[in-house]
N, CA, C and O atoms as a DFTB+ gen file, in Angstrom:
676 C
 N C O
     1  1      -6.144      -3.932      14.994
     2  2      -5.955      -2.494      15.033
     3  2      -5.151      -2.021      13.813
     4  3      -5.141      -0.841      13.460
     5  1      -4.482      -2.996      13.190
     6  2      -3.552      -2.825      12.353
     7  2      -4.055      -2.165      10.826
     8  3      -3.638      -1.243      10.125
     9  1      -5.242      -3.213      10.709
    10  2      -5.590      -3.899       9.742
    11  2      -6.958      -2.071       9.589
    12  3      -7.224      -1.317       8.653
    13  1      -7.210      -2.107      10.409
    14  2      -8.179      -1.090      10.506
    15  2      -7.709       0.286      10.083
    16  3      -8.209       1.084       9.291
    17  1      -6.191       0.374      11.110
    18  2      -6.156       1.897      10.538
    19  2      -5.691       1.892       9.605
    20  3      -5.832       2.970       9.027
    21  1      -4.824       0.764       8.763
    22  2      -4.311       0.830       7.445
    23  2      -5.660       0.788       6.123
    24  3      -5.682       0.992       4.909
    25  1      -6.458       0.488       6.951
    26  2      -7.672       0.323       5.697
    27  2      -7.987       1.951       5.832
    28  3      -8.158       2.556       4.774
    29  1      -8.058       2.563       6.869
    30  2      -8.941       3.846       6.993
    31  2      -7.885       4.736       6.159
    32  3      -8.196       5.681       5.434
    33  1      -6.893       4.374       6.340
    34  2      -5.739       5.597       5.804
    35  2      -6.017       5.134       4.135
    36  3      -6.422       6.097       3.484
    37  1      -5.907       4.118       3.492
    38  2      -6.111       3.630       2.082
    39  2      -7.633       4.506       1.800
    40  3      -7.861       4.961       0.680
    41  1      -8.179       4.599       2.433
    42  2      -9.639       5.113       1.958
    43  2      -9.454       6.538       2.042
    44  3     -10.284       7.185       1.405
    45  1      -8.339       7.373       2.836
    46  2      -8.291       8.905       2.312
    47  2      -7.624       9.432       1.223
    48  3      -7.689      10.608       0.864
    49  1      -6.886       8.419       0.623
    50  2      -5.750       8.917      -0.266
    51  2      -6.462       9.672      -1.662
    52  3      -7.680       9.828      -1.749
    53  1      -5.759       9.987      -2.434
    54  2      -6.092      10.508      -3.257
    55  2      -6.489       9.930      -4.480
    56  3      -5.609       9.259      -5.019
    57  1      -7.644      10.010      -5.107
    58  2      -7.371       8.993      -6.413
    59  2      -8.183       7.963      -6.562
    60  3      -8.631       7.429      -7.576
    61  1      -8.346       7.709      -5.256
    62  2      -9.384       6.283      -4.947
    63  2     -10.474       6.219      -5.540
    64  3     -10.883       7.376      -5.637
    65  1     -11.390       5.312      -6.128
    66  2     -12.352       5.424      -6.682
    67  2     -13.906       5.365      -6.031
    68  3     -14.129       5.148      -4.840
    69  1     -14.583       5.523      -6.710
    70  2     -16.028       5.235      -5.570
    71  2     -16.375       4.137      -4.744
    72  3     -17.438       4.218      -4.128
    73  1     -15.733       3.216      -4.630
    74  2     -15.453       1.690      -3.600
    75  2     -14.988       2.274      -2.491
    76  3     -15.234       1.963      -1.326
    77  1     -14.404       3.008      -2.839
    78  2     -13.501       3.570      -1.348
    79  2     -14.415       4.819      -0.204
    80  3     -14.182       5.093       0.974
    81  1     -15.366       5.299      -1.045
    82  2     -16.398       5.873      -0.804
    83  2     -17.239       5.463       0.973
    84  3     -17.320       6.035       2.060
    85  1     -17.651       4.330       0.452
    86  2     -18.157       3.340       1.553
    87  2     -17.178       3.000       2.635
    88  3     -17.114       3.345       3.815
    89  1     -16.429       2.217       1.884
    90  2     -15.134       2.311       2.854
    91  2     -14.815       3.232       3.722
    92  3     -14.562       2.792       4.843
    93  1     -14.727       4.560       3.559
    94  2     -14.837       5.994       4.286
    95  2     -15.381       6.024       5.244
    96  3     -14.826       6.043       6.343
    97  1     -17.009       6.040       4.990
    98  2     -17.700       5.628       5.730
    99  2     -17.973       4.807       7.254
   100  3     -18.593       5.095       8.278
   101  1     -16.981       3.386       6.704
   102  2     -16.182       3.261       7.968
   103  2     -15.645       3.334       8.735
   104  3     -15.773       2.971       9.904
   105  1     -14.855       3.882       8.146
   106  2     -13.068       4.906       8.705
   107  2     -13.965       6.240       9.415
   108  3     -13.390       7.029      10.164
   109  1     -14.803       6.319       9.222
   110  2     -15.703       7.856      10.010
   111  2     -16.404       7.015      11.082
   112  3     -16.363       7.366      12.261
   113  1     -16.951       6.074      10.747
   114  2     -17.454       5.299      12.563
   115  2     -16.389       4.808      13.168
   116  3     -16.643       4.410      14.305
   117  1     -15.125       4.670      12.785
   118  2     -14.179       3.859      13.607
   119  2     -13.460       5.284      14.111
   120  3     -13.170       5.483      15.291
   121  1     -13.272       6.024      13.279
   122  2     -12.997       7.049      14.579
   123  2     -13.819       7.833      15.412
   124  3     -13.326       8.481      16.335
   125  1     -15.279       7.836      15.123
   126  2     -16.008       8.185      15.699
   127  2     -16.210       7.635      17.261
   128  3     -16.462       8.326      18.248
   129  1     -16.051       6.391      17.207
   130  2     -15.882       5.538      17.924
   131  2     -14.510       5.512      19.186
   132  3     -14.504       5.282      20.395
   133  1     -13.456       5.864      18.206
   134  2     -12.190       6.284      19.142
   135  2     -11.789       7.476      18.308
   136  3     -11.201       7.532      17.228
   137  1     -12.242       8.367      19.063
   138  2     -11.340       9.903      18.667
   139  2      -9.803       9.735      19.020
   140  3      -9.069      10.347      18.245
   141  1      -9.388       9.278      19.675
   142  2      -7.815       8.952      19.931
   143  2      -6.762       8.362      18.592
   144  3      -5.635       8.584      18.148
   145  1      -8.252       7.254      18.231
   146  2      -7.656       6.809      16.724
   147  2      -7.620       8.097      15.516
   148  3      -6.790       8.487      14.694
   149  1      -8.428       8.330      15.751
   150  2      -8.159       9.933      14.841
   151  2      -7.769      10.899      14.934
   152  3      -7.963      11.773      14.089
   153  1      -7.139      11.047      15.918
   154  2      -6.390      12.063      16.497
   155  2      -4.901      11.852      16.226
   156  3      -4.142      12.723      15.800
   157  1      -4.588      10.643      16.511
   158  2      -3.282       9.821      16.025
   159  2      -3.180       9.697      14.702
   160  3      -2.065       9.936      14.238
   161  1      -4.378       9.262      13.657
   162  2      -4.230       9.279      12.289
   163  2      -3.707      10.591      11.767
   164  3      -2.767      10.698      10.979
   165  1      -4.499      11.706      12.348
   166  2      -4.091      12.894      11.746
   167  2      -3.510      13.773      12.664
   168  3      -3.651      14.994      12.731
   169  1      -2.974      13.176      13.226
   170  2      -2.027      14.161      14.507
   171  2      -1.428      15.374      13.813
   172  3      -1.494      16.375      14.527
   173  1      -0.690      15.635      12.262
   174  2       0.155      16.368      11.398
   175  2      -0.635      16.993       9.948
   176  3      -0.301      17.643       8.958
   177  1      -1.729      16.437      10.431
   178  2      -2.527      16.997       9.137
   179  2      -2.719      17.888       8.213
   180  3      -3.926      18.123       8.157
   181  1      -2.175      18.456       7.515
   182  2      -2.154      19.924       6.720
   183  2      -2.748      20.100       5.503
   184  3      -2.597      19.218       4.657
   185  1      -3.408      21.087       5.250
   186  2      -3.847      20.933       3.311
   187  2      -2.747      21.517       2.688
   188  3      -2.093      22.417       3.214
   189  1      -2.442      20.902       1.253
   190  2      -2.027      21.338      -0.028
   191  2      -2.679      20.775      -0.941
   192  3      -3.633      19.998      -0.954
   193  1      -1.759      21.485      -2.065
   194  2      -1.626      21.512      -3.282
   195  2      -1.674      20.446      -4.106
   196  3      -0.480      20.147      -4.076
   197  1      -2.157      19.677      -4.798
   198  2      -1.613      18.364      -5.531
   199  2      -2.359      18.182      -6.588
   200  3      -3.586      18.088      -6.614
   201  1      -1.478      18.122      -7.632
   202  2      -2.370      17.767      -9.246
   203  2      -3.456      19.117      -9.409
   204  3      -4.415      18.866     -10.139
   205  1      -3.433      20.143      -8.978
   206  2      -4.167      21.723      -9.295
   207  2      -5.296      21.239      -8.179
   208  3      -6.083      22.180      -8.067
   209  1      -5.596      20.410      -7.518
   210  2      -6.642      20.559      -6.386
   211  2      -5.500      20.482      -4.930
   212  3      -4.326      20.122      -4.849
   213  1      -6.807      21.169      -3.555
   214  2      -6.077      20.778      -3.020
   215  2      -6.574      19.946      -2.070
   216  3      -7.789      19.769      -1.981
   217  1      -5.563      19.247      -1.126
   218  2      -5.987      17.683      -0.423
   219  2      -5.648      17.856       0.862
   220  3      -6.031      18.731       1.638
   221  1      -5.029      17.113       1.010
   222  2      -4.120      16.822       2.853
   223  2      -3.646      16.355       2.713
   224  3      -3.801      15.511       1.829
   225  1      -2.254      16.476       3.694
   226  2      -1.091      15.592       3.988
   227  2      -1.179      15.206       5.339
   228  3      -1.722      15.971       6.136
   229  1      -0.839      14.406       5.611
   230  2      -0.353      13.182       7.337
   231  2       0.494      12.471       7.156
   232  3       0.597      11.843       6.102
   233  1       1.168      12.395       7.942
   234  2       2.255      11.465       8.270
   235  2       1.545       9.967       8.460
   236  3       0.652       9.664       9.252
   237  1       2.210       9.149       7.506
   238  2       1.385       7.586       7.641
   239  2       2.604       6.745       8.831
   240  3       3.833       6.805       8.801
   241  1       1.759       6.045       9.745
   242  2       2.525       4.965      10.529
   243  2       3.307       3.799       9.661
   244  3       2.890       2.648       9.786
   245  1       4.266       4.017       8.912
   246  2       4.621       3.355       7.857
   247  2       4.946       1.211       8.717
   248  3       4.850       0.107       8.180
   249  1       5.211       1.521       9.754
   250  2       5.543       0.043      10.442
   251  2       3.809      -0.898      10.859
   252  3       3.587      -2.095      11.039
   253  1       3.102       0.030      10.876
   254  2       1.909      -0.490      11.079
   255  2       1.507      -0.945       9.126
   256  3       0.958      -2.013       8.855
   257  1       1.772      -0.269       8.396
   258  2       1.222      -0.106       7.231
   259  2       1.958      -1.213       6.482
   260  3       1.405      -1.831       5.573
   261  1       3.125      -1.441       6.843
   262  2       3.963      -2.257       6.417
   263  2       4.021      -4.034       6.779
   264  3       4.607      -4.903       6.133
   265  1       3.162      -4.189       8.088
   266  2       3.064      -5.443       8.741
   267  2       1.595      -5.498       7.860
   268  3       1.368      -6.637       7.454
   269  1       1.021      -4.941       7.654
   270  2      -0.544      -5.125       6.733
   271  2      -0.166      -5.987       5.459
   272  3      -0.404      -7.142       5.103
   273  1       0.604      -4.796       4.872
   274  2       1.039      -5.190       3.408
   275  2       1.970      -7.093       3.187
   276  3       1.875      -7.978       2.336
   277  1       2.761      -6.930       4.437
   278  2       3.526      -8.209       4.455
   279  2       2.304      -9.617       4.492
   280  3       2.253     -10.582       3.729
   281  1       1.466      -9.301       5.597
   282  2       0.888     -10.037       5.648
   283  2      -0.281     -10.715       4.174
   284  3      -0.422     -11.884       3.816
   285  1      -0.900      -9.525       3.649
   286  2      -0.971      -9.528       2.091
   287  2      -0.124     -10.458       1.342
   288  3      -0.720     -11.301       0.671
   289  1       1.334     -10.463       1.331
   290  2       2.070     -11.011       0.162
   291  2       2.206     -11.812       0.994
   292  3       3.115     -12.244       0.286
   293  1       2.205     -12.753       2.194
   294  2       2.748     -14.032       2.734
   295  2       1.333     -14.806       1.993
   296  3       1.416     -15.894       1.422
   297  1       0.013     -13.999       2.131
   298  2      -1.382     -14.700       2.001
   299  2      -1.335     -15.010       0.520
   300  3      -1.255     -16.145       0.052
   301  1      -1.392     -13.884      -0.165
   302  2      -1.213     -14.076      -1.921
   303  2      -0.219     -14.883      -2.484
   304  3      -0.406     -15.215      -3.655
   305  1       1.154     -15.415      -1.725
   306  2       2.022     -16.216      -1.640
   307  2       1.476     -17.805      -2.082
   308  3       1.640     -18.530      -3.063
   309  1       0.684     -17.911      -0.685
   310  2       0.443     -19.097      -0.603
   311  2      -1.009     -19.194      -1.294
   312  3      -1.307     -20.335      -1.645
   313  1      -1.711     -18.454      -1.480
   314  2      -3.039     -19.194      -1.924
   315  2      -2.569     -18.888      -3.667
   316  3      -3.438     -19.300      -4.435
   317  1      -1.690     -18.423      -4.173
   318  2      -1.241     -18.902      -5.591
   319  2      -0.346     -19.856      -5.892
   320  3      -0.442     -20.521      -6.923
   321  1       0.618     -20.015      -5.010
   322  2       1.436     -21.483      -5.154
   323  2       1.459     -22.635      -3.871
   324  3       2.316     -23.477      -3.604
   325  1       0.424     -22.381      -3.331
   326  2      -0.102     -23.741      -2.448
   327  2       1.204     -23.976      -1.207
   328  3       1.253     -25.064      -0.635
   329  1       2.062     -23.052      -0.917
   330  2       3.295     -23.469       0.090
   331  2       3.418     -21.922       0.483
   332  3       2.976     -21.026      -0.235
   333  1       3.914     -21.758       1.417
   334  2       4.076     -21.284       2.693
   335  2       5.251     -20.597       2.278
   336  3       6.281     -21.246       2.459
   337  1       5.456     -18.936       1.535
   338  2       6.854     -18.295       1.582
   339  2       7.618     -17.970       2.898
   340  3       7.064     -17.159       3.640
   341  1       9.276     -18.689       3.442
   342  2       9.775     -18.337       4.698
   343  2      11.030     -17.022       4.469
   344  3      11.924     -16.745       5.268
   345  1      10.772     -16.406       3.228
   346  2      11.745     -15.249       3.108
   347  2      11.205     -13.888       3.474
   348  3       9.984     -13.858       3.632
   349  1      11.687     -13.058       3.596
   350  2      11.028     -12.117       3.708
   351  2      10.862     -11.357       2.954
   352  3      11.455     -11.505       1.886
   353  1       9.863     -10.020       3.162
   354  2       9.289      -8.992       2.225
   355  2       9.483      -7.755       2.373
   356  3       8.845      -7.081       3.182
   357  1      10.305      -7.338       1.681
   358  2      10.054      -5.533       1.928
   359  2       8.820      -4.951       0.921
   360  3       8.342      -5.351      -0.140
   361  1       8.558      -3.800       1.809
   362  2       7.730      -3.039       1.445
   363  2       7.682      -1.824       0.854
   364  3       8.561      -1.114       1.342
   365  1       6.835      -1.063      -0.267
   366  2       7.506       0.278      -0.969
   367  2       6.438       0.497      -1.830
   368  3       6.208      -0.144      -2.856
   369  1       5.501       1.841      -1.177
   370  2       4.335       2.384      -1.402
   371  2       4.564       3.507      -2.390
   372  3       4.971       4.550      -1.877
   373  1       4.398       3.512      -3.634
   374  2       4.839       4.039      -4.252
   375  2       3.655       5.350      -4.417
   376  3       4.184       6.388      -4.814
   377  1       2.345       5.436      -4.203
   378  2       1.561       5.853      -3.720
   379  2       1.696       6.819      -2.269
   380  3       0.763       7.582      -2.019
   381  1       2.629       6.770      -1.532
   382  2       2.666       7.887      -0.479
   383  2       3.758       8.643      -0.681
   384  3       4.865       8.107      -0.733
   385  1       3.618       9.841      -0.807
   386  2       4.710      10.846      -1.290
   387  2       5.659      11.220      -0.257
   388  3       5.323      11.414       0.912
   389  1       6.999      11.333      -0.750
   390  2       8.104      11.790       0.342
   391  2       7.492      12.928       0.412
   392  3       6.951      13.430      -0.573
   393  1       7.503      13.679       2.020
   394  2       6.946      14.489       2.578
   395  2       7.854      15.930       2.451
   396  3       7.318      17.034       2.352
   397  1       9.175      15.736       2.470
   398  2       9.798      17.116       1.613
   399  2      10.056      17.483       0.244
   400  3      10.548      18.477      -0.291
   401  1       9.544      16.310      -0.199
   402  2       8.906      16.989      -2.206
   403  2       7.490      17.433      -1.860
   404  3       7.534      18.659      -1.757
   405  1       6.385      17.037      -1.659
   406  2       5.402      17.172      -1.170
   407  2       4.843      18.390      -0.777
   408  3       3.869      18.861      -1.363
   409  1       5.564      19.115       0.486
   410  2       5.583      20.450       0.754
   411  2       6.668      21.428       1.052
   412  3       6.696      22.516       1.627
   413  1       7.544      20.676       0.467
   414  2       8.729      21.964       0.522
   415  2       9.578      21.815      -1.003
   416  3      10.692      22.318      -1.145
   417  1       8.926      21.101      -2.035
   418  2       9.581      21.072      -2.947
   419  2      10.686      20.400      -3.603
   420  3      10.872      20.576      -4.807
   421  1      11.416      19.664      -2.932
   422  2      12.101      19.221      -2.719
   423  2      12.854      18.152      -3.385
   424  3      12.765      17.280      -2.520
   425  1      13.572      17.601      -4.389
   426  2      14.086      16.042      -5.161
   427  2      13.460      15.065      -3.964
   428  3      13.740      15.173      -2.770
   429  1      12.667      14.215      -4.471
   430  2      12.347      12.752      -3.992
   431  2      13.583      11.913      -4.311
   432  3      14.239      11.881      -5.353
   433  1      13.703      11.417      -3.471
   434  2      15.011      10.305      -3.218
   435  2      14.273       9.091      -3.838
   436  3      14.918       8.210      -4.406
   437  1      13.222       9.051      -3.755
   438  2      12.361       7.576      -4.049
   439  2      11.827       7.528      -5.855
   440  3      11.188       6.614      -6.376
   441  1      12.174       8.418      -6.329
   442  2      11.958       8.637      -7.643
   443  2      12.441       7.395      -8.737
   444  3      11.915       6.792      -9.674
   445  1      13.663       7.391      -8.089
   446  2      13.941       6.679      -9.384
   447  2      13.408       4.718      -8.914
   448  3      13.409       3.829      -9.766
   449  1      13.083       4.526      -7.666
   450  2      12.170       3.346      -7.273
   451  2      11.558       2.956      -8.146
   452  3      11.604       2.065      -8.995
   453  1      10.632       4.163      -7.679
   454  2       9.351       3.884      -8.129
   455  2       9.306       4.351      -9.599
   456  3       8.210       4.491     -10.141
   457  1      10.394       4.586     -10.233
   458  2      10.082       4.434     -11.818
   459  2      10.433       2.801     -12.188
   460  3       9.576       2.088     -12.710
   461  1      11.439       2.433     -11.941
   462  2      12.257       0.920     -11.869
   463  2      11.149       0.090     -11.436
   464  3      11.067      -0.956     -12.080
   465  1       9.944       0.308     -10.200
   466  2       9.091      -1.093     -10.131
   467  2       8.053      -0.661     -10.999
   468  3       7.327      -1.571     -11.400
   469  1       7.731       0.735     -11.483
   470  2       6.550       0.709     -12.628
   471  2       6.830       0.383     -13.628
   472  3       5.964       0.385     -14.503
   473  1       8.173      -0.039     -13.927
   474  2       8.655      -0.483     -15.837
   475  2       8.585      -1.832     -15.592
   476  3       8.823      -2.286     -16.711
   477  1       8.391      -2.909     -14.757
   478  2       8.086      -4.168     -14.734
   479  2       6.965      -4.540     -15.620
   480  3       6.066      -3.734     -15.857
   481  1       6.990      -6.092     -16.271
   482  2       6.053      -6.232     -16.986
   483  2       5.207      -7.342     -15.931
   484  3       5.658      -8.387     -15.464
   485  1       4.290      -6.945     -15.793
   486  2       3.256      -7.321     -14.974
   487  2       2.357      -8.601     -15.507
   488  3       1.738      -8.469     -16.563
   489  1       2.291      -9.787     -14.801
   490  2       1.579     -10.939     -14.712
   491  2      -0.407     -10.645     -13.716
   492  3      -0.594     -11.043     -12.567
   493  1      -1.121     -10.177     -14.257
   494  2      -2.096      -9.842     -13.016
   495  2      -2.724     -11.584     -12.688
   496  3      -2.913     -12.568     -13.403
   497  1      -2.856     -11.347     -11.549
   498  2      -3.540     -12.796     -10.751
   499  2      -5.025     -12.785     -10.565
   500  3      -5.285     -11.777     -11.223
   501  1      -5.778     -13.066     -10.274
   502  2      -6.896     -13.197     -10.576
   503  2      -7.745     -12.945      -9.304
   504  3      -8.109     -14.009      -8.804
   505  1      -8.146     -11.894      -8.667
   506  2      -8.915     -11.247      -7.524
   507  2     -10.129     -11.096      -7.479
   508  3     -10.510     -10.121      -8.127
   509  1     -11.181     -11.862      -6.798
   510  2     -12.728     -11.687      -6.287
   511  2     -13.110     -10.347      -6.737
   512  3     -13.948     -10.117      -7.609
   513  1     -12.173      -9.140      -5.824
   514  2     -13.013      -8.070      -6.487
   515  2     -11.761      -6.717      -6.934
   516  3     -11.053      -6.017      -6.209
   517  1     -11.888      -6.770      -8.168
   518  2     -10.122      -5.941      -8.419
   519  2     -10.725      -4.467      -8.390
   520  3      -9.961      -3.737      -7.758
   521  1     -11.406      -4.054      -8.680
   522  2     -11.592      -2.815      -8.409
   523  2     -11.577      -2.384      -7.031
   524  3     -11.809      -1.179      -6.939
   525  1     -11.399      -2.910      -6.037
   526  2     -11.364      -3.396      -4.563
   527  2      -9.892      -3.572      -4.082
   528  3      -9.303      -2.760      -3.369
   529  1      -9.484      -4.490      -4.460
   530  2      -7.835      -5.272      -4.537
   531  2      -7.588      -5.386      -5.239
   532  3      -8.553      -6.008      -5.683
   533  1      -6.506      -5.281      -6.502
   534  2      -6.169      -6.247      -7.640
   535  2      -4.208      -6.195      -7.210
   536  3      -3.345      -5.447      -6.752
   537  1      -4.424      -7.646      -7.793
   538  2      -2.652      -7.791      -7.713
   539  2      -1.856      -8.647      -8.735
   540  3      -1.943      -9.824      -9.087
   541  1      -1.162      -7.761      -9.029
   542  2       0.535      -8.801     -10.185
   543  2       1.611      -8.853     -10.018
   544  3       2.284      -8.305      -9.145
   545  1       1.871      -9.433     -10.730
   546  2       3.294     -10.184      -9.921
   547  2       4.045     -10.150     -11.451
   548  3       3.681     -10.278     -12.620
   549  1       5.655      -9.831     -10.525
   550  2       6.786      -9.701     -11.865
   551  2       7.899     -10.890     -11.535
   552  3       8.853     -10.523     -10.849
   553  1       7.868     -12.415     -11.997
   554  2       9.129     -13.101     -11.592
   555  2      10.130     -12.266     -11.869
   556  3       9.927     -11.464     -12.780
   557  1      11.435     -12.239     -11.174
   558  2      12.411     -11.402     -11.039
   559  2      14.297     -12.799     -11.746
   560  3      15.053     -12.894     -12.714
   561  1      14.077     -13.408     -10.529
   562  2      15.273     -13.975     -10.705
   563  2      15.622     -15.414      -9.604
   564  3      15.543     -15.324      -8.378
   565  1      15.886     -16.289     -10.108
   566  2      15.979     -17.351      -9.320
   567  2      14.617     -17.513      -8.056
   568  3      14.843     -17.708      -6.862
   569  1      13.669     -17.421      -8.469
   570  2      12.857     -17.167      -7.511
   571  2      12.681     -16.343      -6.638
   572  3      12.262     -16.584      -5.506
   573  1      13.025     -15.146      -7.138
   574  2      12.122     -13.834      -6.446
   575  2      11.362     -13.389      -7.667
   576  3      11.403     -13.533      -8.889
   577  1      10.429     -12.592      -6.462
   578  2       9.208     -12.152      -7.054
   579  2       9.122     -10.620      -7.022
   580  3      10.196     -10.193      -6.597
   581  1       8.498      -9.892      -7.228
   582  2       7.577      -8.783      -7.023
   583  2       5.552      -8.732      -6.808
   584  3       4.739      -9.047      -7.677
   585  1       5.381      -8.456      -6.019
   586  2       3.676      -8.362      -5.762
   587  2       3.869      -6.707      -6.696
   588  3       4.842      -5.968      -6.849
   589  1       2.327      -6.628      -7.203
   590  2       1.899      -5.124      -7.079
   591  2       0.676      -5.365      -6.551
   592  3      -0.123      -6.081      -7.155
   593  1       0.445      -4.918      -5.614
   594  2      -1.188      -4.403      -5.695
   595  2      -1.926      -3.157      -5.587
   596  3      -1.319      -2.180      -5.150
   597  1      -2.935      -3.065      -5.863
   598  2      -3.673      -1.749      -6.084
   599  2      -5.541      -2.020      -5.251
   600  3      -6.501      -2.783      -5.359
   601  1      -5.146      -0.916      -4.527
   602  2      -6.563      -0.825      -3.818
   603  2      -6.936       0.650      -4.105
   604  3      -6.340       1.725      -4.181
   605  1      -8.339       0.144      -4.242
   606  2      -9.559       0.577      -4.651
   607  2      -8.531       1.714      -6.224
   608  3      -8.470       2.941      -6.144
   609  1      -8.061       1.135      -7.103
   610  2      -7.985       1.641      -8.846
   611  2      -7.052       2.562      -8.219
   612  3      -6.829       3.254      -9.213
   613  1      -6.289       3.120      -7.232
   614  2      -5.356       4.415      -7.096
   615  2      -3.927       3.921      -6.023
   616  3      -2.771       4.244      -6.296
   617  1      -4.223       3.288      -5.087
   618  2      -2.936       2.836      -3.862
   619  2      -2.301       1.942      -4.614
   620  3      -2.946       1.048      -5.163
   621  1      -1.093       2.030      -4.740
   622  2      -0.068       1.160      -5.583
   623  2       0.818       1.013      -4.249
   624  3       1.380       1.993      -3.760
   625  1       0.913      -0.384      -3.645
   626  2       1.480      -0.617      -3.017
   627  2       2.671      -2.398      -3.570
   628  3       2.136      -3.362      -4.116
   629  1       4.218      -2.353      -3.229
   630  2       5.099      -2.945      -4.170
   631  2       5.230      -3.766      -3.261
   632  3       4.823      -3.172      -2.263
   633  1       5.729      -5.358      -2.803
   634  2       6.375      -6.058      -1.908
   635  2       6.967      -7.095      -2.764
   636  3       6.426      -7.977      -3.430
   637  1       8.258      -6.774      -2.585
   638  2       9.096      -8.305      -2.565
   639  2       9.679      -8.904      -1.987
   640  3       9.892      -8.611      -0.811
   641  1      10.388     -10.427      -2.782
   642  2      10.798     -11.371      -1.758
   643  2      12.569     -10.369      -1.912
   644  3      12.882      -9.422      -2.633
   645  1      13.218     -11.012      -1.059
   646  2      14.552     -11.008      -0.790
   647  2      15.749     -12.042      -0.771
   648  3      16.967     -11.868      -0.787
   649  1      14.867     -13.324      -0.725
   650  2      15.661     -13.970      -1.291
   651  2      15.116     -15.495      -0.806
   652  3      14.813     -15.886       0.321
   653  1      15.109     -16.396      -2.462
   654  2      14.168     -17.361      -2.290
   655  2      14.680     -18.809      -1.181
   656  3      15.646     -19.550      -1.366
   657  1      13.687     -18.861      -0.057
   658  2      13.654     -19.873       0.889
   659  2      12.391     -21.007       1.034
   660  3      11.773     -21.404       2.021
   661  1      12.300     -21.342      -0.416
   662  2      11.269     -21.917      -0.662
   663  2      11.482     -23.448       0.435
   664  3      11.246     -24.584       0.023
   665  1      11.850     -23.204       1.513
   666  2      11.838     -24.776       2.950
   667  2      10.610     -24.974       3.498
   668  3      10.044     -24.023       4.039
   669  1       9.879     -26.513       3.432
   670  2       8.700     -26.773       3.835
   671  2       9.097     -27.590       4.653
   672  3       9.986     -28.372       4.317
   673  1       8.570     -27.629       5.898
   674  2       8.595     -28.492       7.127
   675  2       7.701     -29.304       7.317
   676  3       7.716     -30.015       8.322
């Protein structure tokens, strides 16, 4: 369920490229399927303003969106260095806008973040289909990392480690 509505919400955002198109597509039979799920996706739904067009805003389930993404960097973890990361990952979508800059104007608190993980110099890893997924990675320090990845050319989503527990059992 997780995995679903976080894909359907990645396929409305803004920016996305024509991959995400199809993808849509899905996200329209899966709520077709459960109007409840779409009712919940867009329970807060509103149009504005953004970049001179205008779009929609919703409130994203950030704990659902966030167990997606983790699971992502535990997987990309291990199928690039062959062992099993036991630290954990925070998460930080630099791609979903604080919701009182957004529509009330407001200083983003998250600004200066997400300038600090976009000045990283980026290692990209090598993805089946990057216009789809693509992801890089910034070594940091004693073994932490940074993930970036990007779905479908527009969702910039950030996860790192917290602190390296490289223990194999």
């Amino acid at each position: 369920m997780d995995v679903e509505y976080v894909r359907n919400v990645i396929a409305t955002q803004h920016g996305v490229n024509d991959l995400a198109a199809k993808v849509f597509e899905k996200a329209q039979r899966s709520w077709n399927r459960s109007p409840k799920l779409l009712t919940r996706t867009f329970r807060d739904f509103r149009a504005v303003q953004y970049e001179g067009s205008e779009t929609g805003a919703f409130t994203i389930d950030l704990p659902r969106h966030r167990r997606v993404m983790e699971a992502i960097a535990y997987a990309i973890y291990f199928a690039t260095r062959g062992r099993k990361h036991y630290g954990d990952w925070r998460i930080f979508t630099p791609s979903f806008k604080y919701a009182p800059a957004m529509l009330q104007g407001k200083p983003d608190p998250w600004e200066s973040l997400r300038n600090l993980l976009a000045s990283g110099v980026l290692q990209p890893l090598a993805m089946p289909e990057p216009q789809v997924f693509s992801c890089s990675e910034v070594a940091v320090n004693q073994g932490h990392l940074i993930y970036r990845f990007e779905f479908y050319g527009a969702v910039v989503v950030n996860a790192w480690t917290l602190f390296s527990t490289h223990v194999a059992f």
